[in-house]
C-alpha positions in Angstrom: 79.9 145.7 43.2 80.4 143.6 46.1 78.9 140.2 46.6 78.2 137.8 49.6 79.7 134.7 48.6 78.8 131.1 49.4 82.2 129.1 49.1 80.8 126.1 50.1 78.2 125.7 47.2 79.8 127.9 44.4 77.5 131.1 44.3 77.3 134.5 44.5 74.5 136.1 45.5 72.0 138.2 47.4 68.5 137.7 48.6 66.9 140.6 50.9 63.2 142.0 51.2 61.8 138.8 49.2 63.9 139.5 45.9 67.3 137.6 45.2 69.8 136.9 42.4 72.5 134.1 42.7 75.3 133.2 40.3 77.5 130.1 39.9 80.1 131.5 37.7 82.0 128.7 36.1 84.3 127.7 33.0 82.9 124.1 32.9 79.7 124.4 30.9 79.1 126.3 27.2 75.8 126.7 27.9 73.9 129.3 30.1 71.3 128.0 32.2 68.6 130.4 33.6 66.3 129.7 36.7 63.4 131.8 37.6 61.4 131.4 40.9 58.4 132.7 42.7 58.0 131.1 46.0 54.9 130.7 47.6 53.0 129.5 50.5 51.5 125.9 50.1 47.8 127.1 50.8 44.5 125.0 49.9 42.9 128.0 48.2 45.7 128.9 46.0 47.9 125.2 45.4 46.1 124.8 42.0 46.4 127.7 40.9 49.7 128.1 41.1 50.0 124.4 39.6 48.3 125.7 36.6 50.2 129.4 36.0 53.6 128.1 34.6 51.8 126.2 32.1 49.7 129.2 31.0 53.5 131.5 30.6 54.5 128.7 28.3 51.5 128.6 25.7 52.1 132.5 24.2 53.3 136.3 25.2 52.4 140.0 23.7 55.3 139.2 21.4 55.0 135.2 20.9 51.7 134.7 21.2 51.3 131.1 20.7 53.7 127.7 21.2 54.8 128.2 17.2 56.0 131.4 17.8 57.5 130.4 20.7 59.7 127.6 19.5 60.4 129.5 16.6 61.9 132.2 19.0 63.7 129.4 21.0 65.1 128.3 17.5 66.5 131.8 16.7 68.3 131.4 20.2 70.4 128.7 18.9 67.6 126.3 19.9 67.5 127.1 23.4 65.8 124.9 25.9 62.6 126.3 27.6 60.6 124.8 30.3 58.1 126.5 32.7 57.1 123.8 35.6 56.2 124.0 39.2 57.8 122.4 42.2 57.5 122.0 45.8 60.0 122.1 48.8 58.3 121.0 52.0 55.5 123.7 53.1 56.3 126.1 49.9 55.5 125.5 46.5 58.0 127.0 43.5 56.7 128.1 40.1 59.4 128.3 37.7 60.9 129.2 34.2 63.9 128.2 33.0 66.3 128.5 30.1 69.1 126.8 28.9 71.1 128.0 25.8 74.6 128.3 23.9 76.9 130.9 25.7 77.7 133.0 22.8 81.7 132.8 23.1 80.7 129.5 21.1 79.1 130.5 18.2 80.2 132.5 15.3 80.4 136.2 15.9 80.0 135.7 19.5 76.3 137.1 20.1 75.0 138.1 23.6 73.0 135.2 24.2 72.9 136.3 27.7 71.1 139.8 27.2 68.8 137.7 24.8 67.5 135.1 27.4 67.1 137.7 30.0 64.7 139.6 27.7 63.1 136.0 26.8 62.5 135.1 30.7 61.3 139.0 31.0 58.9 138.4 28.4 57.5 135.1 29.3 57.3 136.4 33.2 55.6 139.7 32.6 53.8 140.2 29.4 51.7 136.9 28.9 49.3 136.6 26.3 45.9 137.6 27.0 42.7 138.2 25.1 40.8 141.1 24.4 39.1 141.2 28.3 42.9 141.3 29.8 42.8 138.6 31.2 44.4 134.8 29.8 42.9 133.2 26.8 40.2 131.0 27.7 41.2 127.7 24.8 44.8 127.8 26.5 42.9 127.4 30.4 40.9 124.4 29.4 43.5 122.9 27.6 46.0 123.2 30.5 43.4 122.0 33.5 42.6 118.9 31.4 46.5 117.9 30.8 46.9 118.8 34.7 43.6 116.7 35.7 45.7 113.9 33.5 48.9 114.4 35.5 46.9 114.2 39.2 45.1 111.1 37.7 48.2 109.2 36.8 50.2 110.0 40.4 46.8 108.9 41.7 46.9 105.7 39.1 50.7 105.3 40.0 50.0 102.9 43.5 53.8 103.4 44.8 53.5 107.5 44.4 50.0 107.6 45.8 51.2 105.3 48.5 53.6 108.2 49.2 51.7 111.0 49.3 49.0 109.1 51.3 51.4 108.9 54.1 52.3 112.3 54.1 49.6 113.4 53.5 48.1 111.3 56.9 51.3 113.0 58.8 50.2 116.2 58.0 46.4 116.2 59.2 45.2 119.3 57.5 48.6 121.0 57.5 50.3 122.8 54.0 52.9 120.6 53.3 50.5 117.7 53.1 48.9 119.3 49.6 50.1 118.2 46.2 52.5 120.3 43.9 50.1 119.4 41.6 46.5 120.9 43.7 44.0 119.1 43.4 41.2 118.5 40.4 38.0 119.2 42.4 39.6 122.6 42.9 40.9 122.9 38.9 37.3 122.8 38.2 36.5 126.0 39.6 39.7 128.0 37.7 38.3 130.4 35.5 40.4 132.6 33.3 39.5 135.6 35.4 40.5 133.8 38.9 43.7 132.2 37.1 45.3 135.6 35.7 43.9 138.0 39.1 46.5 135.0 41.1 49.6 136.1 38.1 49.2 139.5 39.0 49.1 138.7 43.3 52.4 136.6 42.9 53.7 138.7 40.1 54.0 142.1 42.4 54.3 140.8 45.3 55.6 136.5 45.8 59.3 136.5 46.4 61.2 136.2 43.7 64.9 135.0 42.8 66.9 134.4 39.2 69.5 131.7 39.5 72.2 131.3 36.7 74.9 129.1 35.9 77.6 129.5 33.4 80.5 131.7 32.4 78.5 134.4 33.5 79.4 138.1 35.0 77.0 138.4 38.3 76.7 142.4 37.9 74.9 141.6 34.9 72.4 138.8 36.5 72.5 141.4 39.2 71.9 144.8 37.6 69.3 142.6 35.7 66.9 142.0 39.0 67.6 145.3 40.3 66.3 147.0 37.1 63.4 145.0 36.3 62.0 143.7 39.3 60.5 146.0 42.0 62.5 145.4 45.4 59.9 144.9 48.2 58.2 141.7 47.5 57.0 139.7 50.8 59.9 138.6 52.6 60.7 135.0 52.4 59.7 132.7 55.5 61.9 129.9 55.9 60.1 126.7 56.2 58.7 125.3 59.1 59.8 121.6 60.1 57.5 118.8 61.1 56.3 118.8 64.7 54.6 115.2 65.2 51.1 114.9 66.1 51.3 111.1 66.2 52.9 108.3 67.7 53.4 104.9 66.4 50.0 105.8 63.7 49.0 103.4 61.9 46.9 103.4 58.8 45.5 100.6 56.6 44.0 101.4 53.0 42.5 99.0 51.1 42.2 98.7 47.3 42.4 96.0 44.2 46.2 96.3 43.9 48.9 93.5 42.9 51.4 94.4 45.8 51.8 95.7 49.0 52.9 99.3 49.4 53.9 100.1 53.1 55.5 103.6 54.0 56.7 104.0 57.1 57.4 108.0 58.6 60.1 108.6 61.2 60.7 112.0 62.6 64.6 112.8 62.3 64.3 116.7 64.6 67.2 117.8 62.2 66.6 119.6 58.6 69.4 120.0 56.0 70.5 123.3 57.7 71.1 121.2 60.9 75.2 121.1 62.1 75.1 117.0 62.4 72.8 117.1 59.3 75.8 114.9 57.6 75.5 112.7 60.3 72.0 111.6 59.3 72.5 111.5 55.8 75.2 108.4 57.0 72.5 107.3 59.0 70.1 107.3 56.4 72.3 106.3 54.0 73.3 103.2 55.7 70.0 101.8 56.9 68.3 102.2 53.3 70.0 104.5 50.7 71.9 101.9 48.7 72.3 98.4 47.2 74.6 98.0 50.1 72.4 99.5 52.5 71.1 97.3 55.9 67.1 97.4 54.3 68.1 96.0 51.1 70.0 93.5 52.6 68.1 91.8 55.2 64.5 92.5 53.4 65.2 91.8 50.4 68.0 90.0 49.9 68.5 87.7 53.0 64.4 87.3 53.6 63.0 88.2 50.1 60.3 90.1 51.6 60.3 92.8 49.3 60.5 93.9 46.0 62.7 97.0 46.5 63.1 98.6 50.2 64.6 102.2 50.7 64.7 105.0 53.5 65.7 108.8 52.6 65.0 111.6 54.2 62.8 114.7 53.6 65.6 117.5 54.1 63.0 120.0 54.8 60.3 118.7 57.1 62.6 116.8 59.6 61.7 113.3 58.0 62.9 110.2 57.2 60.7 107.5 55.1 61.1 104.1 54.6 59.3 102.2 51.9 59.0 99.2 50.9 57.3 96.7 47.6 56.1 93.7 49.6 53.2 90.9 49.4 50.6 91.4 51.4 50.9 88.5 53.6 54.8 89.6 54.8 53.5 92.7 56.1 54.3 91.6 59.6 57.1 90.5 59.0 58.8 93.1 57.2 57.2 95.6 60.0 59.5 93.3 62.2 62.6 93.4 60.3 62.8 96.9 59.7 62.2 97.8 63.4 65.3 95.2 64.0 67.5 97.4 61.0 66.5 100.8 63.6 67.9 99.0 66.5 70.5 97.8 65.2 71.8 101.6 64.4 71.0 102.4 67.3 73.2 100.2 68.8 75.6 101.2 66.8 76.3 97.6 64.4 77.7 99.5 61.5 80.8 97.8 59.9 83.6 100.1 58.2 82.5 98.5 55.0 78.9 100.1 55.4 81.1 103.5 56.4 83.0 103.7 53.6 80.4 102.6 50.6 78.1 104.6 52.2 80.6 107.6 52.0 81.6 106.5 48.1 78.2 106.6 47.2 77.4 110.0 48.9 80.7 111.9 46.8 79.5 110.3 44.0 76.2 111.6 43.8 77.1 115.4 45.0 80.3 115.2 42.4 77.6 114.1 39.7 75.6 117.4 40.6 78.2 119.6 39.5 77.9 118.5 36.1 74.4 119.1 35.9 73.4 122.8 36.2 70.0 122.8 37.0 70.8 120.3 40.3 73.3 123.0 41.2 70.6 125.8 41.1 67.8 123.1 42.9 69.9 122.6 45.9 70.8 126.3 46.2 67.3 127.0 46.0 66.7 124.2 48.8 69.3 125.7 50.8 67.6 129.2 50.5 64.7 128.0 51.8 65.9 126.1 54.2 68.3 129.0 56.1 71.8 127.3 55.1 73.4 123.8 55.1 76.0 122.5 53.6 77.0 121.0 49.8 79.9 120.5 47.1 82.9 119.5 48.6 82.3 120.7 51.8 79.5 118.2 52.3 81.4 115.4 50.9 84.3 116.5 53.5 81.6 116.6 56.3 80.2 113.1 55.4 83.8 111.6 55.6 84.2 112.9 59.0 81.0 111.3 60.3 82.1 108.8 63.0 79.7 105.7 64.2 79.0 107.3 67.7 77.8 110.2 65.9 74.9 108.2 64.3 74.3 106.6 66.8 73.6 109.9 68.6 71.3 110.8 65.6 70.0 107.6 65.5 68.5 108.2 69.5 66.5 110.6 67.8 64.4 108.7 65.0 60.9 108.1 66.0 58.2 106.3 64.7 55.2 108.4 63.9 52.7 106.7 61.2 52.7 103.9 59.4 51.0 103.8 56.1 49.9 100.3 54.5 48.3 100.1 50.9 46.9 96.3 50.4 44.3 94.6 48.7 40.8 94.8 49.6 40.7 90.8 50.1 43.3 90.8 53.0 42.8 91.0 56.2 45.6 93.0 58.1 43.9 94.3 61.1 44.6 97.9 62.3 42.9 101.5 61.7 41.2 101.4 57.8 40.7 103.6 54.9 38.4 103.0 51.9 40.7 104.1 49.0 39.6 106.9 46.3 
């Protein structure tokens, strides 16, 4: 069987008419790490549930019906590792199920475990437990809305996360990629069991679907695997849509009883991670806020003491780049200031070879530690599936080295200022456009 092969990144693979299959076949690791994904739309009618379905497939199956059974199955797998969780990457959300588990060339008599996890992931995927209406078991949907009420409560509770998603959320005005992973509790309210399993059967038939593995693995078998058990016209993946700004130097000023100032700043970069000069932002980025080293952390925090911790990274998918900042109240002009002085100074191209070359050390260090962790090699092929292609592995690493100061500075022409989201006390007075907090 022939595969398309990704040299940069490790995998082989295939992904056509919405159902896909990549491998990363490697020596390195004596475990086996399964990935499945549906990939859907971020959609206000639909966000929660697909927030709540992963946690449903975990609580039972025809043949496991409850968690007991289920851990007592993961136990006969050599105490395999099972999670079911949903993620988001820009404008699509990703339900998933994973496995990790002992390759069997490790363990006396050399089982299959291979053929074993398959047949776990097809269980958990296809045949979930339901009662005797066919549809899920009502104690297991109440249950799993109050635990995911608790989780939207606490990122709400958590004042540098909701700060965050505030601004996003403000950049977005209405648009999908402004809406939680997690959806949203006044629309958990309304999830019935009936509403929640009609959804499983939508994305089961028809979501686009792909199985990522890693391990000493054979792709005909992950491959034979998808072709057999899954049908192969599903709705064709669309690749995501980058931002397009609707502001201009936005600014936004919420008010609530915190303890520290929480300002988020939103830049649009016009480059995703499948851009060609892609590497040259991430050195841009990199050097104005991704490290200890990095010009934000310097000057705001070091040099003025204006803030508590100070960072800018970029959104990969959407075209953005957000800086964010820990800072009291009363310094918010001032750190406004200084950060808009670390921007020109990029642009002007006031990068030392010092900045270069930690910069690049800190980049190969952080893509070489990905390659010991499986499940970071499967999220940025997934990243870069949804994205239409960029680079990673070495190759980045390579790329990044190459990156000269004019290049940035050419990126760095292209980094505008679109909102600016403050979170303060409701004692201050900061002037500007006002929110009432939740």
């Amino acid at each position: 069987m022939q595969h398309p092969i990704e040299t940069e990144a490790g995998f082989v693979g295939h992904f056509h008419n919405g159902l896909g299959w990549y491998v990363y076949p490697t020596h390195r690791f004596k475990t086996i790490t399964l990935q499945a994904f549906w990939v859907n739309d971020m959609d206000p009618a639909t966000v929660s549930l697909g927030a709540l379905l992963p946690h449903i497939l975990k609580r039972g199956t025809v043949s496991w019906p409850n968690f007991t059974a289920i851990q007592q199955q993961l136990e006969s797998l050599y105490g395999a590792t099972f999670r079911a969780d949903v993620g988001k990457i820009g404008d699509k959300q990703l339900i998933s199920v994973s496995l990790e588990v002992i390759h069997g060339q490790y363990l006396p008599g050399k089982p299959d475990t291979l053929s074993a996890s398959l047949e776990f992931l097809d269980e958990v995927l296809n045949r979930p437990q339901v009662n005797s209406g066919g549809v899920f078991e009502n104690e297991y949907v109440t249950q799993e809305k109050e635990l995911l009420t608790r989780q939207i409560h606490a990122l709400i509770n958590d004042k540098g996360q909701y700060a965050l998603h505030r601004l996003i959320e403000t950049m977005a005005q209405g648009r999908p990629f402004g809406l939680r992973k997690l959806g949203r509790v006044e629309d958990l309210v309304k999830v019935t069991p009936e509403s929640l399993y009609a959804y499983y059967q939508t994305v089961r038939k028809s979501s686009p679907f792909v199985l990522m593995a890693v391990g000493d693995l054979d792709p005909d078998v992950i491959a034979t695997y998808v072709s057999t058990h899954w049908n192969g016209h599903r709705s064709e993946l669309v690749k995501i849509q980058p931002y397009t700004p609707l502001n201009r130097e936005y600014e936004v000023i919420e008010k609530q009883p915190v303890q520290q100032g929480k300002i988020n700043i939103g830049y649009f970069t016009r480059r995703t991670y499948a851009s060609a000069d892609y590497p040259a932002l991430m050195m841009y980025a990199g050097i104005l806020g991704g490290f200890a080293h990095s010009k934000l952390f310097v000057n705001v925090r070091e040099k003025e003491s204006l803030a508590y911790y100070a960072y800018a990274r970029l959104d990969a998918a959407l075209a953005l780049m957000i800086i964010g900042a820990g800072i009291e109240f009363e310094d918010y002009p001032a750190v406004k200031r200084i950060i808009g002085e670390q921007l020109e100074a990029m642009r002007q191209g006031d990068i030392d070879q010092q900045e270069m070359h930690f910069t690049e050390q800190a980049f190969r260090n952080d893509i070489l530690s990905e390659e010991d962790v499986p499940t970071q090699l499967i999220g940025r092929q997934m990243e870069k599936l949804v994205l239409g292609g960029g680079l990673s592995g070495e190759a980045l690493i390579q790329a990044l080295e190459s990156v000269t100061v004019p290049e940035i500075q050419r990126v760095a022409e292209d980094i505008t200022l679109d909102t600016i989201y403050f979170l303060t006390t409701d004692q201050a007075a900061t002037g500007g456009d006002e929110a009432q907090g939740e």
